[in-house]
N, C-alpha and C positions, 0 to 999 in steps of 0.2 A: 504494500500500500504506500502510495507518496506521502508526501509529509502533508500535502495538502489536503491530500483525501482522510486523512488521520486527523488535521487540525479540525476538519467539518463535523466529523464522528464525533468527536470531544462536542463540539458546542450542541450537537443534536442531543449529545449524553445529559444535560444539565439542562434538556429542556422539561417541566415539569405540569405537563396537562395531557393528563391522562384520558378525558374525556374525550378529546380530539380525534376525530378519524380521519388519520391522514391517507384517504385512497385517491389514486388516480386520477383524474378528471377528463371527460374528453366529449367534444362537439367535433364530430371530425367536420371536412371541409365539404362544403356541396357543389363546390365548382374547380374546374381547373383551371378559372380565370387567377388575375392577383386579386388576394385578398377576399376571394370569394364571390371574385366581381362580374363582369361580362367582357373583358379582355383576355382572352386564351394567351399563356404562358406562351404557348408555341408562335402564333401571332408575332408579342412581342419580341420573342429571341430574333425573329429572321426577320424584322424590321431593324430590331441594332443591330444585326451584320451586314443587311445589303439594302436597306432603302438611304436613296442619295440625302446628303447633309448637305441643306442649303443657307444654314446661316450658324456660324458660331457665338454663342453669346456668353462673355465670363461672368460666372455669376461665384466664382471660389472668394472667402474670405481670408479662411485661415490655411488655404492649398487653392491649387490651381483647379478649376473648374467648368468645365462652359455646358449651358446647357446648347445640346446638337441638335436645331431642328430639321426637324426628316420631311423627306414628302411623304407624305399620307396623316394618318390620324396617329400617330406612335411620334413621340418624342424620348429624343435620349441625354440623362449628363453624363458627358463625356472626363473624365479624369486621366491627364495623360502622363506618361512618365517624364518627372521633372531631375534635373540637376538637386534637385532642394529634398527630392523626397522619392524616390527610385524602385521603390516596391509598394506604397501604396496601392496603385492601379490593381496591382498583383491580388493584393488582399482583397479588395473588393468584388472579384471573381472567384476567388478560392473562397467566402464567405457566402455567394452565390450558389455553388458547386457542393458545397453542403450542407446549404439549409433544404436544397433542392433534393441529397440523399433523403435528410431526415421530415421530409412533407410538410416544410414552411412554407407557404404560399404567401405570406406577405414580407418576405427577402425579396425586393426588387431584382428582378433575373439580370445578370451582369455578361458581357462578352468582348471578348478580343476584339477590338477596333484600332487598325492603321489607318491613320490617316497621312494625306500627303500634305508634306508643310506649302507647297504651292497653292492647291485647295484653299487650307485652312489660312492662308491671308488674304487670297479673293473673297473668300467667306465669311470673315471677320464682321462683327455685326457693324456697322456702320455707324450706329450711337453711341458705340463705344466711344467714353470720353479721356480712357486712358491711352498709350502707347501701344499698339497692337506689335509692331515691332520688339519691343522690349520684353513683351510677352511670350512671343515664339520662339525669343532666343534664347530664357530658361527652360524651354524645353530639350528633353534629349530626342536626337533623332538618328536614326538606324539607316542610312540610305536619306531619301529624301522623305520618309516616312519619319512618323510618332508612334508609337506605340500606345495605346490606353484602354479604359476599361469602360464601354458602353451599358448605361445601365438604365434602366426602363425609368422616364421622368413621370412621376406619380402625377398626373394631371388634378384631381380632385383633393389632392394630401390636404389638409388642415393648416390652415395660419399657424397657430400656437394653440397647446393645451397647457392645464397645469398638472398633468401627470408624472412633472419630473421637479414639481413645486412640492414644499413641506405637505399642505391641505391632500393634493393627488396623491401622494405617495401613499399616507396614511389610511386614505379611500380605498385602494387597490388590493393594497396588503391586507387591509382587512379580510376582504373577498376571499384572500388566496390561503387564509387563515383552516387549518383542518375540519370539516363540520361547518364552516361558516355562511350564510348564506350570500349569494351573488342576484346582485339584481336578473330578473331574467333580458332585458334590451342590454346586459353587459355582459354577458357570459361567454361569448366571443373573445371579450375585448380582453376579459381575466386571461382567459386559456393563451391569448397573444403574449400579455405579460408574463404571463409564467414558464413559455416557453422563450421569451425572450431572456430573460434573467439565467437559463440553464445553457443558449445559446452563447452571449456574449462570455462565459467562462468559458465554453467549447473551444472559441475561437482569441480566446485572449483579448475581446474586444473593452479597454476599462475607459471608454470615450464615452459611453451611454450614462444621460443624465448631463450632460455638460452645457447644456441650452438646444432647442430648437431640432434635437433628433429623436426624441417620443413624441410625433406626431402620429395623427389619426387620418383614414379615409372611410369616406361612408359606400358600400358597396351593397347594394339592394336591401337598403334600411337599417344593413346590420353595421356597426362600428366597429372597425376594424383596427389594429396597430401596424402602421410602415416601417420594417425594420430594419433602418435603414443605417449609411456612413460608417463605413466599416473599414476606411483608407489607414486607419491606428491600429487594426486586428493582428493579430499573427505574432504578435512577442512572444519569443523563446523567452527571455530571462525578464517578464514584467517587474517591475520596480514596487517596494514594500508597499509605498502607497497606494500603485495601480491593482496590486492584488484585492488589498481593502477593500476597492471602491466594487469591484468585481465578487465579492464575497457577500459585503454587506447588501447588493442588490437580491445575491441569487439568496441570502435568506430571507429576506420578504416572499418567496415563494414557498409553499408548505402545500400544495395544487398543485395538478400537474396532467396535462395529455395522456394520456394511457396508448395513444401511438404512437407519439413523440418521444416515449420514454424507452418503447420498444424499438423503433429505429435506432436510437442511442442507443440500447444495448447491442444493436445488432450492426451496429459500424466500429467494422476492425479497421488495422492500417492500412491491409490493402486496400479495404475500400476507399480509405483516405488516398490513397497514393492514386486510384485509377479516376478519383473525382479531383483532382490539385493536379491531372497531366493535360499538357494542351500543345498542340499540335504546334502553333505558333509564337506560342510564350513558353516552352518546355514546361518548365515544373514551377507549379507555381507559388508552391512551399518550397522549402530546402529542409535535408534532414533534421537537423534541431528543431526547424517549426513541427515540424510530423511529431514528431516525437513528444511536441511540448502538446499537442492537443489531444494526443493519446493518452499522457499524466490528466489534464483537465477534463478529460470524456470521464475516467476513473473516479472524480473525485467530485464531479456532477452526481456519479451514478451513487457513491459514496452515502453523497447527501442526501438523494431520494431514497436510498434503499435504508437507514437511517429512521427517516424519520417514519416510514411506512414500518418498519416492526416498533419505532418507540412509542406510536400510536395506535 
């Protein structure tokens, strides 16, 4: 057992409510749209590989960004590989690639996109009021291509919630409480959070909660979570505080998928290693990253399995 999956056992040891029934929870998904929407997954994917991008537009604050619009009804943001930041991209498709083993459906589907840097300065949005030049040439480029990671632009996503505010938090958690009751027009939205919390230690992701990435989309009345920015995921050796921040979410979760948990158990490495291989990006982990989310798969399951006999 890791040290990690042992320090979770410890804190589930000293949990003392015995009334609590910690089983399973699960609303599986009624569509193979995202988010259980009317947008086919598949749809999506082969508009970000091959519908033409006719306007670039930077919308990155704190990394390079643009959202790419396409012809048709699919828009994509585009995150390309930068001098500043060289494997983000990377993350955000290998975070794609396994939310898709474990039947997330609202992980924005992510893919390999080159783009050509000639294109992408004919195509630079025009309103742009910054230096488009100054832009493209923190980009790395491979030939006269980019390399990045096209990922499906949540058209209906939510302004801002406060689910990542003191009041939501406390809301949420409640729900996901053993025994506890969940609204029924939010029972979705639990099941999102609670697989997002076992997700982002999956994936090393400890950027969730940081402003403006636990948003919502409404997808045939039902409330859904966008689970999204995953450009900081994939750290081999997380930092004490990045652990914390990652720990302390996935215990607010005591709920949980009862298919989602079974997927999780049922992804070994190789399934990691045949979902993180790509024909044009190679490998889009390296060994340490495999390795590190094969220790946080263990200590996910740790905690579920945990609190299901301590309940």
């Amino acid at each position: 057992m890791t040290r990690l999956a042992l320090s979770l056992c410890l804190v589930v040891s000293c949990l003392a409510a015995p009334t609590w029934l910690a089983r399973a929870q699960d609303t599986p998904p009624t569509s193979h749209g995202f988010a259980g929407g009317d947008v086919a997954i598949e749809d999506v994917l082969d508009a970000l590989a091959n519908a033409h991008a006719d306007n670039f537009r930077p919308i990155g604050t704190t990394s390079t960004t643009f959202q790419m619009q396409l012809t048709g009804a699919i828009d994509a943001a585009w995150r390309p590989e930068t001098n500043a930041q060289r494997r983000g991209w990377l993350a955000e498709i290998a975070a794609w690639r396994l939310a898709d083993r474990l039947g997330l459906d609202s992980v924005p589907p992510a893919v390999v996109r080159l783009v050509d840097r000639g294109q992408l300065r004919r195509r630079f949005d025009p309103e742009f009021e910054g230096d488009p030049d100054a832009v493209i040439a923190a980009l790395v480029a491979t030939g006269t291509s980019v390399r990045g990671a096209a990922s499906y632009w949540i058209p209906n996503l939510a302004r801002t919630t406060d689910l990542d505010g003191a009041a939501g938090i406390l809301r949420w958690s409640s729900w996901l409480a053993p025994g506890a009751d969940i609204p029924p027009d939010r029972a979705a939205l639990a099941r999102d959070l609670s697989s997002m919390a076992v997700f982002d230690l999956l994936i090393g992701n400890a950027d969730r909660g940081s402003g403006a990435n636990m948003r919502t989309v409404e997808s045939r009345g039902v409330v859904r979570l966008a689970i999204r920015d995953h450009n900081l995921a994939f750290a081999a050796r997380p930092a004490e505080a990045q652990w914390e921040r990652m720990l302390t979410m996935l215990r607010r979760a005591r709920r949980f998928s009862r298919a989602f948990v079974e997927r999780l158990e049922a992804l070994d490495e190789a399934g990691v290693r045949d979902a993180v291989a790509d024909e044009v990006a190679g490998a889009l982990l390296d060994e340490e990253q495999i390795a590190a989310v094969m220790d946080r798969r263990e200590a996910a399951l740790s905690w579920i399995g945990a609190l299901v006999e301590a309940h």
